[in-house]
Biotite code that builds the C-alpha atoms (Angstrom):
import biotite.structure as struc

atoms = struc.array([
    struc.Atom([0.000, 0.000, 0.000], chain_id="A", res_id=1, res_name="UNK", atom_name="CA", element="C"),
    struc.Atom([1.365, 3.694, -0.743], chain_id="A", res_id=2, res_name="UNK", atom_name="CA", element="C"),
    struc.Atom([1.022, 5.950, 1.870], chain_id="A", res_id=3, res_name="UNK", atom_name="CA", element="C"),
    struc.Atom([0.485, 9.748, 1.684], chain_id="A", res_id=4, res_name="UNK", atom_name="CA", element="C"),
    struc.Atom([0.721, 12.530, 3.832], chain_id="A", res_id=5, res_name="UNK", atom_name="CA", element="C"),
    struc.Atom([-2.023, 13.359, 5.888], chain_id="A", res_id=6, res_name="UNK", atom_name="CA", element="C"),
    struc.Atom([-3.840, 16.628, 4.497], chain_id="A", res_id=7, res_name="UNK", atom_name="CA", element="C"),
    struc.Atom([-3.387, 17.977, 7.906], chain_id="A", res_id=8, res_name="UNK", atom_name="CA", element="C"),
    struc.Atom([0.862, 17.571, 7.702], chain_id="A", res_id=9, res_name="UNK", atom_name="CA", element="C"),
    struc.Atom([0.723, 18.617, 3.732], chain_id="A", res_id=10, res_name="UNK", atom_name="CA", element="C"),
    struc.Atom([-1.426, 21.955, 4.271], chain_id="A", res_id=11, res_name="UNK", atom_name="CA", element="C"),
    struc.Atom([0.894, 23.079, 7.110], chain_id="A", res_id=12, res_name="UNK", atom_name="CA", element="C"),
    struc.Atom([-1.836, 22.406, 9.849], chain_id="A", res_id=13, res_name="UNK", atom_name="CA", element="C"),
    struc.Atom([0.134, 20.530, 11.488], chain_id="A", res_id=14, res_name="UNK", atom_name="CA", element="C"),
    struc.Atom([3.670, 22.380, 12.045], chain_id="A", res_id=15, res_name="UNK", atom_name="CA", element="C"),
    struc.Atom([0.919, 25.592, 12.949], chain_id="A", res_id=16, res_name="UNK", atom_name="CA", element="C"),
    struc.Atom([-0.291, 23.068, 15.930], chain_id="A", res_id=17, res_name="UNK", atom_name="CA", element="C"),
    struc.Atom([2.947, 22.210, 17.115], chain_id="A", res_id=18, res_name="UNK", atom_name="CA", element="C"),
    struc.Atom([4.269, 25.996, 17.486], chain_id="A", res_id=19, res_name="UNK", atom_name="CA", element="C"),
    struc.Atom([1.338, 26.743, 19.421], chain_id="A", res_id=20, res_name="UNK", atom_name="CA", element="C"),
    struc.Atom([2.168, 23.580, 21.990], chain_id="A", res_id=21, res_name="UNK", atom_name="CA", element="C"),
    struc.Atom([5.985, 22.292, 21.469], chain_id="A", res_id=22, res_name="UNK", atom_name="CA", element="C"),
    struc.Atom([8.785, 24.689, 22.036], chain_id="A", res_id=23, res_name="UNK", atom_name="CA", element="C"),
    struc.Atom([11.523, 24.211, 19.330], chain_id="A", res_id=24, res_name="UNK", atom_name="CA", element="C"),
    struc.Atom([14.173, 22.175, 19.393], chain_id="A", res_id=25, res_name="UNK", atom_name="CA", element="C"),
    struc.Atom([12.265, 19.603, 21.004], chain_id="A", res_id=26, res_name="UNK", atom_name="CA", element="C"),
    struc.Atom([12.695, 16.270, 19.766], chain_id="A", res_id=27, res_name="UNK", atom_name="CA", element="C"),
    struc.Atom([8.753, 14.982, 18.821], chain_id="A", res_id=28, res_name="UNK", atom_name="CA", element="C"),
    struc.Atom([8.314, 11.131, 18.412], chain_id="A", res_id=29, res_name="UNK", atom_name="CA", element="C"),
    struc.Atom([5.846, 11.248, 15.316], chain_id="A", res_id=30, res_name="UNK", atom_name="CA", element="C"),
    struc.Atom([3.665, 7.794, 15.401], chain_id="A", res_id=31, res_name="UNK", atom_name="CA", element="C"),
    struc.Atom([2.408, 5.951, 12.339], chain_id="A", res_id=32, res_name="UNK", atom_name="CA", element="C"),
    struc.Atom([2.894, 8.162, 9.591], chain_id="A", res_id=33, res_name="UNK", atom_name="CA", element="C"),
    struc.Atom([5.045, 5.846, 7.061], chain_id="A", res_id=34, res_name="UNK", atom_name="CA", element="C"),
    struc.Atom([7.782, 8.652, 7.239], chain_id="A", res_id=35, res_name="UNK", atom_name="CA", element="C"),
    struc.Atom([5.691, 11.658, 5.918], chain_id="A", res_id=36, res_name="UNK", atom_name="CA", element="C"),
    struc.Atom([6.300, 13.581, 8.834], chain_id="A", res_id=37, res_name="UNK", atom_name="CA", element="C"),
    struc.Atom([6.039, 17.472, 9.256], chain_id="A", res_id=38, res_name="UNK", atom_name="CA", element="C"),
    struc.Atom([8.979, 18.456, 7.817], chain_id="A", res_id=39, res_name="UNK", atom_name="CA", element="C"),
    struc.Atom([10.642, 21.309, 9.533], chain_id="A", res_id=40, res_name="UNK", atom_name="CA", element="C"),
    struc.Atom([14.347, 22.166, 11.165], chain_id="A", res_id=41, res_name="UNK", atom_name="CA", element="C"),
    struc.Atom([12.268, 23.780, 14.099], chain_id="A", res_id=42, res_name="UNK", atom_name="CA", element="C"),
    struc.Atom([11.431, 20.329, 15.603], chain_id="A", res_id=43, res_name="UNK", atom_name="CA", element="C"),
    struc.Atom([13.968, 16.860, 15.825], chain_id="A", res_id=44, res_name="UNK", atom_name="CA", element="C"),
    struc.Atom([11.245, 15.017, 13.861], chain_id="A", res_id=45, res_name="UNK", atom_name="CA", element="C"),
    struc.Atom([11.695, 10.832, 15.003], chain_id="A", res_id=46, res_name="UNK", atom_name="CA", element="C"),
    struc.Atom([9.584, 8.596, 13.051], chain_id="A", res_id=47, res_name="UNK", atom_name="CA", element="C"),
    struc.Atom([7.803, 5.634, 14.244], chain_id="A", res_id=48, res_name="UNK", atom_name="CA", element="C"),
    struc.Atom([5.973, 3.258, 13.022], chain_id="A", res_id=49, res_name="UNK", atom_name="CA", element="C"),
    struc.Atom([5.188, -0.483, 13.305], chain_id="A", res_id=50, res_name="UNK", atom_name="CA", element="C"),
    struc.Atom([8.057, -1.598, 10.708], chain_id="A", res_id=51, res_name="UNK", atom_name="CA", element="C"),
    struc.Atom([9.983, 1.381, 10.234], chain_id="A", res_id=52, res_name="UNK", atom_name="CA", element="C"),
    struc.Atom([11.369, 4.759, 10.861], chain_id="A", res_id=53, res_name="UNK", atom_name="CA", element="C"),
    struc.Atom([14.026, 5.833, 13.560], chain_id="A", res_id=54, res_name="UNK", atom_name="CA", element="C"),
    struc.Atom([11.909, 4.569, 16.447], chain_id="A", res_id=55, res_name="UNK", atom_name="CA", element="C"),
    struc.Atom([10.004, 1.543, 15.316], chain_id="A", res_id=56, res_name="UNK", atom_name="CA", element="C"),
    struc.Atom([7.409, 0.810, 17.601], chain_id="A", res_id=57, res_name="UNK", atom_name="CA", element="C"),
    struc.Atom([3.943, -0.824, 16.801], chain_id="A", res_id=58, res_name="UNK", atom_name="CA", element="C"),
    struc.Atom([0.697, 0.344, 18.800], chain_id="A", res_id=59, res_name="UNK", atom_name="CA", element="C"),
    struc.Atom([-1.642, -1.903, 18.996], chain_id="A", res_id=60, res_name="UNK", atom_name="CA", element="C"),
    struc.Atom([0.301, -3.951, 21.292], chain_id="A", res_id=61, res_name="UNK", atom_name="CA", element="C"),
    struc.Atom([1.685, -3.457, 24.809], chain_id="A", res_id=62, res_name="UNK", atom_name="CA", element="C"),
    struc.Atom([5.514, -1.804, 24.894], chain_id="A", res_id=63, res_name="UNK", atom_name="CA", element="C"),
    struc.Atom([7.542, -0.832, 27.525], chain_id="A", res_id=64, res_name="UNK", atom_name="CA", element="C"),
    struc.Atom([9.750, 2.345, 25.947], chain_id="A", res_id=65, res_name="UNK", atom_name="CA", element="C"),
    struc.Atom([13.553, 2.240, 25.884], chain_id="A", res_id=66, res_name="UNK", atom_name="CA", element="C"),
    struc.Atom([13.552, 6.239, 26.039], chain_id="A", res_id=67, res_name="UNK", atom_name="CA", element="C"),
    struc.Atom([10.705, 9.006, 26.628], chain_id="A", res_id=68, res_name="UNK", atom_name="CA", element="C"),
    struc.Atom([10.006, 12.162, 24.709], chain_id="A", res_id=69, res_name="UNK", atom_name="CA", element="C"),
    struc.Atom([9.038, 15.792, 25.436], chain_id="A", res_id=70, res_name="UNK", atom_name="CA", element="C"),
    struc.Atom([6.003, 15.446, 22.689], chain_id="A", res_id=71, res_name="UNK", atom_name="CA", element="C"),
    struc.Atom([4.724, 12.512, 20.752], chain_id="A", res_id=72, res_name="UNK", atom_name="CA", element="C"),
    struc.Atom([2.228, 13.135, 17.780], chain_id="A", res_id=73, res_name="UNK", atom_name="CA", element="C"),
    struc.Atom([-0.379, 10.957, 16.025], chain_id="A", res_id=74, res_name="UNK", atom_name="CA", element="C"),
    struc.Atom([-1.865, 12.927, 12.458], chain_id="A", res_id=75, res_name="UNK", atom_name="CA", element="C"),
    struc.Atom([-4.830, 10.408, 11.523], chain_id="A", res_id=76, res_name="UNK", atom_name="CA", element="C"),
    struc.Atom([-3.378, 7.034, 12.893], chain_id="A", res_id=77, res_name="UNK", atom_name="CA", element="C"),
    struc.Atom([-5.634, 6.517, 16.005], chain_id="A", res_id=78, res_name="UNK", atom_name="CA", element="C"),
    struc.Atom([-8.662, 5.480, 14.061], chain_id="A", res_id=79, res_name="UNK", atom_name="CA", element="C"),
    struc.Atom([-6.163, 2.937, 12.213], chain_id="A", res_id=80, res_name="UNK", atom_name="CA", element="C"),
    struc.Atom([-5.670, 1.057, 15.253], chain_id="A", res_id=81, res_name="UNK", atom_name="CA", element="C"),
    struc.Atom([-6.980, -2.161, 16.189], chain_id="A", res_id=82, res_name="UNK", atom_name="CA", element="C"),
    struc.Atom([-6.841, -0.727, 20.108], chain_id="A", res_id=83, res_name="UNK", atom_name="CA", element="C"),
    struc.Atom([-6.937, 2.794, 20.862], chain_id="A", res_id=84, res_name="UNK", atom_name="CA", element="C"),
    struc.Atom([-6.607, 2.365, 24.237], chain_id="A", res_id=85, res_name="UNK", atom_name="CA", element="C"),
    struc.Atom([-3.268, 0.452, 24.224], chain_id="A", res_id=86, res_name="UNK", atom_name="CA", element="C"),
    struc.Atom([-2.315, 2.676, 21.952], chain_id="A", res_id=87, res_name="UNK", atom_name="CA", element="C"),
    struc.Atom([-2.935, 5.646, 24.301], chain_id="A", res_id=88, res_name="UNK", atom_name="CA", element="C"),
    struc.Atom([-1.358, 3.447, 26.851], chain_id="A", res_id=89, res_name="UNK", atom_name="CA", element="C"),
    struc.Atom([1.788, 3.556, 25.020], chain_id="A", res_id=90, res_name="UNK", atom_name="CA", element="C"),
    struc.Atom([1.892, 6.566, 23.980], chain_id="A", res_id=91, res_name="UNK", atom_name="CA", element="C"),
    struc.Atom([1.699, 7.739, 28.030], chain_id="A", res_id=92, res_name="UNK", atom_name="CA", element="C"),
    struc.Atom([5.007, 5.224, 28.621], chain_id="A", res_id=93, res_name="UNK", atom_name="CA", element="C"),
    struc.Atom([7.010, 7.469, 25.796], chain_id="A", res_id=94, res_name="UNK", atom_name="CA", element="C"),
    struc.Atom([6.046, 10.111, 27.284], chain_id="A", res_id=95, res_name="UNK", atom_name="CA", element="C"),
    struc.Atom([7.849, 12.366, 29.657], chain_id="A", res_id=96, res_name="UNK", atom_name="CA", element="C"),
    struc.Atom([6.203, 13.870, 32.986], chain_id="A", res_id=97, res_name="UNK", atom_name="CA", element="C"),
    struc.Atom([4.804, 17.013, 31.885], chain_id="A", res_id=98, res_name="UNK", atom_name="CA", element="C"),
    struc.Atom([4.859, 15.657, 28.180], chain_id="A", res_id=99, res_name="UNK", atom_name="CA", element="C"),
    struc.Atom([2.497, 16.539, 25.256], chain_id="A", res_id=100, res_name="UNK", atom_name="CA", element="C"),
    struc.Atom([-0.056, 14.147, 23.206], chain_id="A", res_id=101, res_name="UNK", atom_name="CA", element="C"),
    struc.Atom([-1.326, 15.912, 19.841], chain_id="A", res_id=102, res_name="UNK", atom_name="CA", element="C"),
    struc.Atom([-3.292, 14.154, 17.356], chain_id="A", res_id=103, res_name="UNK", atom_name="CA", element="C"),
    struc.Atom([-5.917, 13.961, 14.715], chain_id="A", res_id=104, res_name="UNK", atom_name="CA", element="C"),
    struc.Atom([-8.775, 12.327, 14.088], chain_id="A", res_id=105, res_name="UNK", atom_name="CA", element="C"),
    struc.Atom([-11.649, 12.218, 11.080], chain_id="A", res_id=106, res_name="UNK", atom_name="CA", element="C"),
    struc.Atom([-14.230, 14.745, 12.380], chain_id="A", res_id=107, res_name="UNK", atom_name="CA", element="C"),
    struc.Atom([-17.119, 12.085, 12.545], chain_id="A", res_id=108, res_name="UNK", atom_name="CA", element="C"),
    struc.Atom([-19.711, 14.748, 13.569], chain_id="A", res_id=109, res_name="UNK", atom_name="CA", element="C"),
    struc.Atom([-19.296, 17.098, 9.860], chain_id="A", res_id=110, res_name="UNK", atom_name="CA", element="C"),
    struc.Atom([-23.058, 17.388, 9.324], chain_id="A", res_id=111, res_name="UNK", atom_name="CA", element="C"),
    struc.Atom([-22.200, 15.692, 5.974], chain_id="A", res_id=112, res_name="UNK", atom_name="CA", element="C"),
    struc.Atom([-20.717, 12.606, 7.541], chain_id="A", res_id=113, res_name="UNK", atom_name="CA", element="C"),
    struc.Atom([-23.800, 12.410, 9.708], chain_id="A", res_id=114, res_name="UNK", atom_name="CA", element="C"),
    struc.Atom([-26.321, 12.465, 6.838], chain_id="A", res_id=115, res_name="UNK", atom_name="CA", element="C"),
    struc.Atom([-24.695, 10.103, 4.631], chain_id="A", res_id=116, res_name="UNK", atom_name="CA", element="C"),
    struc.Atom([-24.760, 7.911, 7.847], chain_id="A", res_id=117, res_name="UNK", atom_name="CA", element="C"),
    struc.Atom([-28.452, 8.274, 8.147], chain_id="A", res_id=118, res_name="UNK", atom_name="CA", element="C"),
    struc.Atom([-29.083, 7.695, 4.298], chain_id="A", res_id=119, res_name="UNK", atom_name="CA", element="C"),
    struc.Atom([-26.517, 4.935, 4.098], chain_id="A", res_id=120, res_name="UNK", atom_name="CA", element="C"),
    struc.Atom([-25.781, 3.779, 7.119], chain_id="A", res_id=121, res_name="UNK", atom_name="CA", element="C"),
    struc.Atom([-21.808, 4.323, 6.552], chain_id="A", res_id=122, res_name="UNK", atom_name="CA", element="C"),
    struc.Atom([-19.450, 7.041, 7.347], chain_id="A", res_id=123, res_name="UNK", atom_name="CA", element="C"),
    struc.Atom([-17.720, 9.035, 4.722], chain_id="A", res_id=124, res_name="UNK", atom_name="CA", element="C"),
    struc.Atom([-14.285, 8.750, 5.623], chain_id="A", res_id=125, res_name="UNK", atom_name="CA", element="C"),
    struc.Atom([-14.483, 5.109, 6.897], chain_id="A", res_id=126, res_name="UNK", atom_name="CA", element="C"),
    struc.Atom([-14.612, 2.524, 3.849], chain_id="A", res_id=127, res_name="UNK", atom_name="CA", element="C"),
    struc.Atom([-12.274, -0.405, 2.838], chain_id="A", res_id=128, res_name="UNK", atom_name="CA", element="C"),
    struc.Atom([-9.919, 1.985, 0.989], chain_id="A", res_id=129, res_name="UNK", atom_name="CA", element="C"),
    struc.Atom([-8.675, 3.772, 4.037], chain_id="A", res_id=130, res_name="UNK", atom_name="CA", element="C"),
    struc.Atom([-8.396, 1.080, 6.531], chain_id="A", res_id=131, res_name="UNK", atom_name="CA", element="C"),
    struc.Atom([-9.711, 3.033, 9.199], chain_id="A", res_id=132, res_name="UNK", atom_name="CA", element="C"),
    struc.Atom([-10.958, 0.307, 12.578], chain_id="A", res_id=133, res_name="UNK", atom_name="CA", element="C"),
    struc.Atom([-12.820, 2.857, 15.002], chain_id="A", res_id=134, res_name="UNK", atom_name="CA", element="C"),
    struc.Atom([-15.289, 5.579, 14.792], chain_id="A", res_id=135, res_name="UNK", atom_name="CA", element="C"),
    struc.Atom([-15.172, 7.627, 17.852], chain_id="A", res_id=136, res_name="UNK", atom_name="CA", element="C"),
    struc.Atom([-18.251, 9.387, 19.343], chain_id="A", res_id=137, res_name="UNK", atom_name="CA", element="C"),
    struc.Atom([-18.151, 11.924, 21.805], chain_id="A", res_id=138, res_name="UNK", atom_name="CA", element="C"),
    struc.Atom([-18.708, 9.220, 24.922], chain_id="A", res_id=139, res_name="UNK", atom_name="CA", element="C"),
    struc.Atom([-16.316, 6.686, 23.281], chain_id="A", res_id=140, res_name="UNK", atom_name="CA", element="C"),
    struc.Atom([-13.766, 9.670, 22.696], chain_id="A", res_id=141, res_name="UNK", atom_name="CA", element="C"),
    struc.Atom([-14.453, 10.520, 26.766], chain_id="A", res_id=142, res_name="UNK", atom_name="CA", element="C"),
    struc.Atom([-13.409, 6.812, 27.377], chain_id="A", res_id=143, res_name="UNK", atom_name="CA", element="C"),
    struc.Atom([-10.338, 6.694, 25.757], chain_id="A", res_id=144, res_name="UNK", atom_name="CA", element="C"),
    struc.Atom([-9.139, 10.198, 26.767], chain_id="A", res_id=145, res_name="UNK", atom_name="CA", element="C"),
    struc.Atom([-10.537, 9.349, 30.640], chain_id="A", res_id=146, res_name="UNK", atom_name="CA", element="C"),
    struc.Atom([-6.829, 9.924, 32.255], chain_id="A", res_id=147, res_name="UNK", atom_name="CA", element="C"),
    struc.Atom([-5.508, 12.550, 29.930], chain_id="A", res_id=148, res_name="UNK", atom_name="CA", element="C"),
    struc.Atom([-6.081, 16.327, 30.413], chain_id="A", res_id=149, res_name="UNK", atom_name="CA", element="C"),
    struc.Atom([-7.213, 17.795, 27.339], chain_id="A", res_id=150, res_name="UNK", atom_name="CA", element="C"),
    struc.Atom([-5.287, 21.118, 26.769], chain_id="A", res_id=151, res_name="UNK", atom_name="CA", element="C"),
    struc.Atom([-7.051, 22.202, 23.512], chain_id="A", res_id=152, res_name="UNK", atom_name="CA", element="C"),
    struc.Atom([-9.451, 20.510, 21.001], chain_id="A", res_id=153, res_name="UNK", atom_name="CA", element="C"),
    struc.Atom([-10.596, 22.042, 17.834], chain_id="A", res_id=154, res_name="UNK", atom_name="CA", element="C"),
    struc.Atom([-12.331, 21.168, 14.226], chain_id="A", res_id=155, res_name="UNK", atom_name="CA", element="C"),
    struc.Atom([-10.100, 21.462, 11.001], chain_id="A", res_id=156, res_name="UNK", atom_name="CA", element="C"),
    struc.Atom([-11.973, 20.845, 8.012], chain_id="A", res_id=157, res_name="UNK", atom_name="CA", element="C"),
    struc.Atom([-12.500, 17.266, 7.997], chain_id="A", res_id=158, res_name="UNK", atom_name="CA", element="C"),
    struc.Atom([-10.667, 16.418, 11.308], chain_id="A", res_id=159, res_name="UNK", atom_name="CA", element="C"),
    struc.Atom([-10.471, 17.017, 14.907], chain_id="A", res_id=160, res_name="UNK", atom_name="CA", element="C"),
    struc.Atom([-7.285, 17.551, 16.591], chain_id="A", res_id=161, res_name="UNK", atom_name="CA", element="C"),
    struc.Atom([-6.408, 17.280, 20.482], chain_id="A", res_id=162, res_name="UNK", atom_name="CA", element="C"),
    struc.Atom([-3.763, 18.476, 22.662], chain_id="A", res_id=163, res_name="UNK", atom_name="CA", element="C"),
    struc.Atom([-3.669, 16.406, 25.598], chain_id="A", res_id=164, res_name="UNK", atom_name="CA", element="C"),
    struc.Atom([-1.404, 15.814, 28.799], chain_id="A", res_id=165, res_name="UNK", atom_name="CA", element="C"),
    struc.Atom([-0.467, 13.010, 30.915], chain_id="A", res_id=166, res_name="UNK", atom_name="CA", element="C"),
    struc.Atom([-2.575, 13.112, 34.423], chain_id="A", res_id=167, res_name="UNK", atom_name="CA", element="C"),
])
């Protein structure tokens, strides 16, 4: 399968997110993005992903972290998961104390996604070309984000981003 970029890391959404959240010269483990990563000298990008990238590391099963990081990021991967809430688990293990969580999901509640639910009983954005595993809801998103403080949430065309910390 070829992978692209997430819209949100190509139309500079992303790198905007991360200035608002990460100081520079912080070194951001970037999870599941097949090495298209925000690129930018501000940040030490290191990419991880279940077979690859400078911190290999697969999500959807326990892992106990050889080293921690000031931020860890997650553009579109969570709903790619088989478990979300291991992979939240993990995530908290790589991260440091007062470390940051960002990441985006599809925006299941466009009014667009909701009506083509109603009429076809499907979501947009979740079909057998994308591979995507879990729709979140507001309560299911509540469950999963249960021991995290969310810092910031907002819409983004077709996605929802979060900026959470470790509790």
């Amino acid at each position: 399968m070829k992978y692209k970029a997430s819209k949100i890391i190509k139309r500079g959404k992303a790198l905007e997110i991360m200035k608002k959240w990460i100081p520079p010269r912080t070194a951001v483990l970037d999870v599941g993005n097949h090495g298209k990563s925000v690129k930018t000298d501000e940040y030490q990008i290191i990419t991880s992903d279940k077979d690859s990238g400078d911190y290999p590391i697969d999500l959807n099963v326990p892992h106990t972290p050889d080293r921690t990081f000031d931020a860890v990021t997650a553009w579109q991967v969570i709903e790619h998961l088989e478990n979300p809430y291991e992979a939240l688990r993990t995530v908290k293990k790589l991260l440091r104390p007062d470390g940051i969580f960002i990441f985006s999901i599809p925006n299941t509640f466009l009014l667009k996604n909701r009506i083509t639910f109603l009429l076809k009983g499907e979501m947009t954005r979740y079909n057998d070309k994308n591979d995507h595993k879990v729709i979140f809801t507001h309560t299911t998103l509540r469950h999963y984000l249960a021991d995290w403080k969310i810092l910031y949430r907002e819409e983004y065309k077709t996605c929802l981003y979060y900026v959470c910390k470790k509790v």
